[in-house]
C-alpha distance (Angstrom), angle and dihedral (degrees) to the residues before:
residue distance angle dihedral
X1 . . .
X2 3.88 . .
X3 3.53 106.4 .
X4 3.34 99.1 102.5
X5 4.09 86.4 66.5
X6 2.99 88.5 61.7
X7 3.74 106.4 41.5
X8 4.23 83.2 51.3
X9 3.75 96.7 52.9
X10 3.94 95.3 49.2
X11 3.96 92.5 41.2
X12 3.60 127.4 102.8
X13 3.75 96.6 -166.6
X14 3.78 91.4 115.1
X15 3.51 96.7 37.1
X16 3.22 98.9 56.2
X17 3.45 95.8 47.9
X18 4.04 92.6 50.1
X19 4.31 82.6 58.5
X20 3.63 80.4 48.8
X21 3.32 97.0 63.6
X22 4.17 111.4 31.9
X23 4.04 80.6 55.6
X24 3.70 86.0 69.0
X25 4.07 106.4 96.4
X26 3.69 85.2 -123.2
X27 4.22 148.6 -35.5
X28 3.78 110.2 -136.0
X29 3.59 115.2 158.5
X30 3.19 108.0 -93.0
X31 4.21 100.4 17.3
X32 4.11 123.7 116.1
X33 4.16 79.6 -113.9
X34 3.61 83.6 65.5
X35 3.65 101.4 40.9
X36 3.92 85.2 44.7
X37 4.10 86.1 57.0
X38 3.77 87.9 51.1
X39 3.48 93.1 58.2
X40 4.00 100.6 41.5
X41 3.68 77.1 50.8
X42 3.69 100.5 49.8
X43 4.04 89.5 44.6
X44 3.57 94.3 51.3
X45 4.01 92.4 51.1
X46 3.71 85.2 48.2
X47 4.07 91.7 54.4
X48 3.60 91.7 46.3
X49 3.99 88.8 65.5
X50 3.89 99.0 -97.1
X51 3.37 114.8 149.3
X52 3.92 125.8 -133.2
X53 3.77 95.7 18.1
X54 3.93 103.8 -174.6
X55 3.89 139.1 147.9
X56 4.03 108.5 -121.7
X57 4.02 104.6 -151.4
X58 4.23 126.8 -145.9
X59 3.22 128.7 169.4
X60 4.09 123.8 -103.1
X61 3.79 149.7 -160.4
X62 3.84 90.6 -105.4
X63 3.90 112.1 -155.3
X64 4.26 125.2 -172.5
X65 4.07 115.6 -162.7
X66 3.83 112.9 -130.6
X67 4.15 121.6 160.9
X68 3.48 133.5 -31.3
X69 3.72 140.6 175.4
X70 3.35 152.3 148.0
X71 3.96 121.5 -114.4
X72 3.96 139.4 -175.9
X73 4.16 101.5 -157.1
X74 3.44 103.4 -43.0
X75 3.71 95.1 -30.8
X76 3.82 114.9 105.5
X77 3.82 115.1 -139.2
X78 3.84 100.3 176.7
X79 3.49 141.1 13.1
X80 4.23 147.4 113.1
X81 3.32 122.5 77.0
X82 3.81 105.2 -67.2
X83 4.19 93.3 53.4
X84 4.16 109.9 26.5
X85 3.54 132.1 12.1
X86 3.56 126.8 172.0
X87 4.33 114.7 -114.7
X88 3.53 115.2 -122.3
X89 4.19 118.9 -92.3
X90 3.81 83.5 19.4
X91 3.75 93.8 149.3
X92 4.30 105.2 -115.4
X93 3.77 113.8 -112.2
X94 3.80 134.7 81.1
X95 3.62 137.5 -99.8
X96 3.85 136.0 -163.9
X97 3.99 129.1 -154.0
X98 3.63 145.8 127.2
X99 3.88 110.1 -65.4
X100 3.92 125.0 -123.2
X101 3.39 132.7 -177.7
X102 3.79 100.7 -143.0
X103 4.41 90.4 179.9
X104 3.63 111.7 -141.1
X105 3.87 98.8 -3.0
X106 3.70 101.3 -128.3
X107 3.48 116.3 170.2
X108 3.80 99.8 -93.5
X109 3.88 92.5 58.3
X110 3.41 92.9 67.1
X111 3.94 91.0 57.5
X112 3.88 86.2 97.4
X113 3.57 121.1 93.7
X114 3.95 101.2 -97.7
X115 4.16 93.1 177.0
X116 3.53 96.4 159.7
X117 3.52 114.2 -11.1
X118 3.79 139.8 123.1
X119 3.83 109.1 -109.6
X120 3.99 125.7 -166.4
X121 4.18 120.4 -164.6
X122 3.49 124.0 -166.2
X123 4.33 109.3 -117.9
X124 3.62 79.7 -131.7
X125 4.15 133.0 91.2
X126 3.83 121.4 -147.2
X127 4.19 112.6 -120.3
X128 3.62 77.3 -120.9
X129 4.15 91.3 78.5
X130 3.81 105.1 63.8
X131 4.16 87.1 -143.3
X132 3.86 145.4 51.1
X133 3.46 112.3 -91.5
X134 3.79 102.0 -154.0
X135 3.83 124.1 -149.3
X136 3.90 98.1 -106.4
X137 3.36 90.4 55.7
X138 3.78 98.3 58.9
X139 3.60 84.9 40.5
X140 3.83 89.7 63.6
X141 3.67 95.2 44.2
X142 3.94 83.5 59.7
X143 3.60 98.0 53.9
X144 3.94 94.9 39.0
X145 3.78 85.5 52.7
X146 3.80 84.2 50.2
X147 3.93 100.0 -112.5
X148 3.77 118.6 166.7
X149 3.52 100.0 -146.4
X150 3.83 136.7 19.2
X151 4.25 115.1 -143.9
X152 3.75 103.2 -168.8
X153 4.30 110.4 -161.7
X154 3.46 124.4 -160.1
X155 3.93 115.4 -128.1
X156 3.90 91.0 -163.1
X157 4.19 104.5 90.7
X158 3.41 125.8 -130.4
X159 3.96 110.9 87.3
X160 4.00 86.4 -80.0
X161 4.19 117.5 144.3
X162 3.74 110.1 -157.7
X163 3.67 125.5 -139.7
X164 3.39 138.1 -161.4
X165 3.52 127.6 144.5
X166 4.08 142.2 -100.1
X167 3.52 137.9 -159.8
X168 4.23 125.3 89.1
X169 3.41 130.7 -102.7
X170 3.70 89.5 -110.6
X171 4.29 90.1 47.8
X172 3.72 107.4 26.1
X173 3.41 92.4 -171.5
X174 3.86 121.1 74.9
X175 4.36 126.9 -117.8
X176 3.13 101.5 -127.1
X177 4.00 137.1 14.1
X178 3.40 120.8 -76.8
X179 4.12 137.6 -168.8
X180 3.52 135.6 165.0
X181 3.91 130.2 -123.6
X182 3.42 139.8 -143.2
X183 4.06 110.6 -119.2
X184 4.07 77.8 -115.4
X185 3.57 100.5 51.1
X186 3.82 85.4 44.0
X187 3.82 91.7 53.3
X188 3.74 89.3 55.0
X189 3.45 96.4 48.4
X190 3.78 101.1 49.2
X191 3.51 87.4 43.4
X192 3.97 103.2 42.6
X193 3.86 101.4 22.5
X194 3.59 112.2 38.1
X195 3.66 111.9 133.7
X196 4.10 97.5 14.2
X197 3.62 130.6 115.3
X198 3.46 104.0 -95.9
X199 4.41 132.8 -179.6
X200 3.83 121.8 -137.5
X201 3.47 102.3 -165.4
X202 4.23 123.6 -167.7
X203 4.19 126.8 -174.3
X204 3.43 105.5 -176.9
X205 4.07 133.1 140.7
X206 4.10 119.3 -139.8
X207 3.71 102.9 -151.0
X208 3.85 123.5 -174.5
X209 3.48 105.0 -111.5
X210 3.64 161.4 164.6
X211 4.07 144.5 -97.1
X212 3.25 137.3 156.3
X213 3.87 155.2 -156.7
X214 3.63 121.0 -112.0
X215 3.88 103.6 -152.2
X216 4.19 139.4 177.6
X217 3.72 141.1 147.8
X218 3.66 134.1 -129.6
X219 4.03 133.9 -166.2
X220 4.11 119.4 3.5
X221 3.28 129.4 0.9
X222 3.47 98.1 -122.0
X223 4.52 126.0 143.3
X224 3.88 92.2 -109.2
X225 3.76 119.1 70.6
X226 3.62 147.8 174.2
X227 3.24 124.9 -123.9
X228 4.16 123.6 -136.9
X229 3.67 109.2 176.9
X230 3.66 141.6 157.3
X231 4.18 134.4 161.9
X232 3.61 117.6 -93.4
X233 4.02 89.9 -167.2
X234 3.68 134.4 88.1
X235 4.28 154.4 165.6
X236 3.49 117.5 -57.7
X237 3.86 84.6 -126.1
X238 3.51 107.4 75.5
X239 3.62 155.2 -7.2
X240 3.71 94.4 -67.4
X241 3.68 87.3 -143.3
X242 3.96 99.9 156.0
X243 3.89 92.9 26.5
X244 2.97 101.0 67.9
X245 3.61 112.2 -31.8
X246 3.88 90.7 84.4
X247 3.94 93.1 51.6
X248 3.46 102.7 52.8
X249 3.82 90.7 42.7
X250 3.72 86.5 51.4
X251 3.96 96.5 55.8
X252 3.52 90.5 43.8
X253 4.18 93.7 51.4
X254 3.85 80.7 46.5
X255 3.89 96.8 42.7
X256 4.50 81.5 59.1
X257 3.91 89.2 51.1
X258 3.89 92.5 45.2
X259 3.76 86.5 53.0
X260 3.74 96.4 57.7
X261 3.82 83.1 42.7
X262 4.36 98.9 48.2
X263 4.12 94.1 122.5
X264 3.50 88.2 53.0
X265 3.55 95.7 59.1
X266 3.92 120.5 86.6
X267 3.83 96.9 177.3
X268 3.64 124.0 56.6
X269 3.82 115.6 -115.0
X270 3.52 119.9 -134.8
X271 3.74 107.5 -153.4
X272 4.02 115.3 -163.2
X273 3.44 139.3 167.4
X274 4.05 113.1 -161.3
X275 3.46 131.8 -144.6
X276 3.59 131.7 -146.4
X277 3.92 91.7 26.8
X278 3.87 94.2 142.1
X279 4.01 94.8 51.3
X280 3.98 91.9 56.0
X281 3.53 116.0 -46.8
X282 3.88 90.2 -74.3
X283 3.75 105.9 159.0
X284 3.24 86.4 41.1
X285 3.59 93.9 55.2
X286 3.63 100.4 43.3
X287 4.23 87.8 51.5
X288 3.63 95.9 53.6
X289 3.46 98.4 45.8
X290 3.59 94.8 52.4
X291 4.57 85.0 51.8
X292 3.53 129.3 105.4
X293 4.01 102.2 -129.2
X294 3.63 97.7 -146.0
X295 3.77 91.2 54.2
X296 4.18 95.7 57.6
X297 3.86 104.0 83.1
X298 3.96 82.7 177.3
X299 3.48 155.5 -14.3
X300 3.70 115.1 -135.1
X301 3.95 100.6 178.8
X302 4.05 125.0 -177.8
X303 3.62 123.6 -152.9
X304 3.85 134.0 152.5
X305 3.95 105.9 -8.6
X306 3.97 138.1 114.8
X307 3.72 82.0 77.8
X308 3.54 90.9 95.6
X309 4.10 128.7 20.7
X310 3.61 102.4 -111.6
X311 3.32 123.8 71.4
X312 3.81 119.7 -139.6
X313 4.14 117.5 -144.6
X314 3.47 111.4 -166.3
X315 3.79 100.4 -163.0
X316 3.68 101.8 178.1
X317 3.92 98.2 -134.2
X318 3.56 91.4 -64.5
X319 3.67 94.0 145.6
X320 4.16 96.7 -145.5
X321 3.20 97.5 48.0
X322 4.04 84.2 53.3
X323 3.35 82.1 54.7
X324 3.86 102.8 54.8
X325 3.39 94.7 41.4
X326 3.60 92.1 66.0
X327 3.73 97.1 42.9
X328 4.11 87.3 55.4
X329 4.02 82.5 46.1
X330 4.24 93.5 46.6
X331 4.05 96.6 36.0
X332 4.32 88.9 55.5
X333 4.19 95.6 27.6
X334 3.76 73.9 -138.6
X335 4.14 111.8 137.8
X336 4.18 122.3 -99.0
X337 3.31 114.3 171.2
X338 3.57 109.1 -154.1
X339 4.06 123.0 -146.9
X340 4.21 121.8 -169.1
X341 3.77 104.4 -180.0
X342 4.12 113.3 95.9
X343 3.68 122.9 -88.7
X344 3.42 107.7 -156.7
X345 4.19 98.7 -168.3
X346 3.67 128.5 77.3
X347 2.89 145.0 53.2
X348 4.31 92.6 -65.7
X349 3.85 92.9 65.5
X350 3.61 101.5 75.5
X351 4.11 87.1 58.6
X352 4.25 98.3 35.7
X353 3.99 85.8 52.2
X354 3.48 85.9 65.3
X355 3.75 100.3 43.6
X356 3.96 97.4 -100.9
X357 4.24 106.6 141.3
X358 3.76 97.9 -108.1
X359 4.15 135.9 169.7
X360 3.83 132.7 -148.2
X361 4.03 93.8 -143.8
X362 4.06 100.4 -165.0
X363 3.82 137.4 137.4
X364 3.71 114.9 -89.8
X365 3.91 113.4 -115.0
X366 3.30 138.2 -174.7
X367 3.75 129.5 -110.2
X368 3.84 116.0 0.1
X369 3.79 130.2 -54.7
X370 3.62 140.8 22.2
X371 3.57 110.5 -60.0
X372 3.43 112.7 -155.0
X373 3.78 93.4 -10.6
X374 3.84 113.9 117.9
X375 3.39 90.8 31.9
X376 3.74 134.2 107.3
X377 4.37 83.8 -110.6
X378 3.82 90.4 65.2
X379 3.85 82.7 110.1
X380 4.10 138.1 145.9
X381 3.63 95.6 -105.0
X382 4.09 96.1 73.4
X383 3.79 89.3 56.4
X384 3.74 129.6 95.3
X385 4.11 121.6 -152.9
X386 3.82 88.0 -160.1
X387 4.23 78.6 69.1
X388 3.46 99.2 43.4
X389 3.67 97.4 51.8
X390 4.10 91.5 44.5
X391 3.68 90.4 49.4
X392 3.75 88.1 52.5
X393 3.82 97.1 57.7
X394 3.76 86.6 44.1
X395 3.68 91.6 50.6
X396 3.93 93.1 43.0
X397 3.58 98.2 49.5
X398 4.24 82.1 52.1
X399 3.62 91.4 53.0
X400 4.10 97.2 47.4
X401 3.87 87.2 45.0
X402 3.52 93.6 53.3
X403 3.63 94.4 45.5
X404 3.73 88.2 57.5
X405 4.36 118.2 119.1
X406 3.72 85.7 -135.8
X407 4.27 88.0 62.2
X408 3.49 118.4 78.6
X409 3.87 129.4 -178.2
X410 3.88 136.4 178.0
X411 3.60 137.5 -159.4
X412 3.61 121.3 -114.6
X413 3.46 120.9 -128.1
X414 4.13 107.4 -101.4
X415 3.89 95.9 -117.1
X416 4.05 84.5 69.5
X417 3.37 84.0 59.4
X418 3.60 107.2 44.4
X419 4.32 80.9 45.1
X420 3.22 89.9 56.5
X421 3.54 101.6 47.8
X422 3.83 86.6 44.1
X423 4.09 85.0 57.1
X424 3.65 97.5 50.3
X425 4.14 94.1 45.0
X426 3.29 100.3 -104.3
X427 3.41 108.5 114.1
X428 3.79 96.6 74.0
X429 3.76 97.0 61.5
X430 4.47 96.8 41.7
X431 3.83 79.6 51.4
X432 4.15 90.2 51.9
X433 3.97 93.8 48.9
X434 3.62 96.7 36.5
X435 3.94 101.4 -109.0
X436 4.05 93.5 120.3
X437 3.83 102.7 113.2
X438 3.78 95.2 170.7
């Protein structure tokens, strides 16, 4: 039976509900924009047909974005929202030191003693590193080598600062201040300010606050399950259109197909949208810790795609879900790429650390980093529904495969996992920021 194909590519169930959501003013964890896109989220699993829709609460490291800029004296070099923006759980305060440029900010460059100086990174990572060095991790190098503040400058042009936040899971709140730069206002810099005294200055408040777990189940009630997740939450910047606006309308276009398709299912699905993605994978965090291993046949978790047309599956080197990947891929002739090595961000990590089968579902890119995702230009108008509602049928027929009696998958014991991320070079930077749980 096919009509469900069709009934997904002429539907506007996940469209609608992605317009739903970028009209919010904004998601930050812990906002009423968020808590707002928990509930649109919650109410539009609910009218799919999922059963038990409900928002599961926790507590969070709340944090509210006032001013920030950079000054020499009294003399402001960089600030509003086009040239310096403060990241999120940046502590609020100012520091003053002699600026350096330090380039991309892999770990080598921070081998220098950095005692009290202002330090910016590029967000990119040279072709010459054979990994993604991610912004916490730089930041960490910084305050290990003892910087006092951390200037973080877009490589993407087009007057756009990135953010993205700092802080641990055990210290929510950042060392040291922290802003983002426009690849502009980081030209300038480098070129005009290199070796002066120069301010980084951060107003922010860091509220006690709330998030939440949108959650609802699909097809028998049986002690195994699925899980379909994305995060509902996102920078205070923008729309958060691509990330995550596109994942959560993607489970919910393919929580309407699932529907149509229940008696097909053998597996419960476990729909959930997670909160507080963005600050640290918290939702995330909280969920999987509160799981039974042996009942998760699978994570299949969607974050940042429809951007592009082909969907990216990050599988982990958990061989089925290789395997169903490519029978999605061969059954449409529609393009997967398929990715083995670890991803250790998103809202999948907190379940593949402990073993659990889990995918990073994304749109493949080219080059490294996120475009113009975590800026205030992750916006509506650079997505295509024709992509959303092809990814969905993809990403259904994935999720009724894997629910299938006649698929099996295991968990892999958590020193694979830590060996693995040891092989590819990641190991050093989790350990840095605090994400190493082994």
């Amino acid at each position: 039976m096919t009509d469900w194909i069709g009934d997904t590519f002429t539907s506007d169930a996940g469209w609608d509900h992605l317009e739903s959501l970028v009209d919010i003013d904004h998601r930050m964890a812990g906002s009423d924009g968020e808590r707002a896109g928990l509930e649109l989220t919650r109410d539009a699993l609910s009218d799919a047909g999922a059963r038990d829709a409900r928002i599961e609460e926790f507590e969070i490291q709340g944090w509210e974005r006032g001013d920030s800029e950079i000054r020499r004296d009294e003399e402001v070099v960089a600030s509003g929202q086009n040239a310096c923006i403060a990241l999120p759980r940046s502590p609020s305060g100012e520091a003053t030191g002699e600026f350096v440029d330090l380039g991309y900010g892999v770990p080598e460059d921070f081998d220098d003693d950095l005692t009290g100086k202002v330090v910016m990174v590029s967000s990119d990572t040279p072709d010459s590193v054979d990994r993604f060095i991610h912004r916490r991790e730089k930041y960490y190098h910084a305050v290990e080598a003892g910087a006092a503040a951390f200037v973080f400058a877009n490589h993407v042009e087009g007057t756009l600062p990135p953010t993205g936040s700092v802080g641990t899971a055990d210290a929510p709140i950042g060392d040291i201040p922290a802003v983002g730069v426009s690849k502009e206002t980081g030209a300038s810099l480098a070129r005009r300010r290199e070796g002066e005294d120069l301010t980084v200055a951060v107003n922010c408040e860091t509220p006690d606050a709330t998030s939440g777990n949108a959650v609802a189940d699909l097809g028998p009630d049986t002690d195994e399950y699925l899980v379909v997740s994305c995060h509902v939450d996102a920078h205070d910047l923008a729309e958060g259109a691509m990330d995550n606006g596109a994942g959560t309308a993607t489970i919910v276009e393919v929580a309407n197909a699932l529907a149509a398709r229940e008696e097909e299912l053998d597996t419960r699905v476990r729909f959930v949208g997670f909160g507080a993605e963005e600050v640290g994978l918290v939702g995330s965090s909280q969920f999987a810790a509160g799981v039974d291993p042996d009942h998760v046949k699978a994570v299949v978790n969607v974050d940042s795609n429809v951007f592009g047309r082909t969907l990216k599956l990050d599988h982990h080197g958990f061989d089925p879900l290789e395997a169903a990947g490519e029978r999605v891929s061969d059954r449409f002739d529609h393009p997967i790429a398929l990715g083995e090595e670890q991803v250790p961000h998103s809202d999948h990590w907190p379940f593949v650390e402990r073993g659990i089968p889990g995918y990073m579902v994304s749109g493949e890119t080219e080059g490294r980093g996120r475009g113009w995702g975590h800026t205030g230009a992750d916006t509506l108008d650079k997505l295509e529904s024709r992509n959303l509602r092809e990814q969905a049928i993809l990403l259904t027929a994935l999720v009724v495969d894997l629910a299938g009696d006649d698929v099996s998958t295991a968990r892999k014991p958590t020193d694979e996992i830590a060996s693995a991320l040891e092989q590819e070079g990641k190991a050093t930077g989790m350990k840095i920021t605090g994400d190493w749980p082994f």
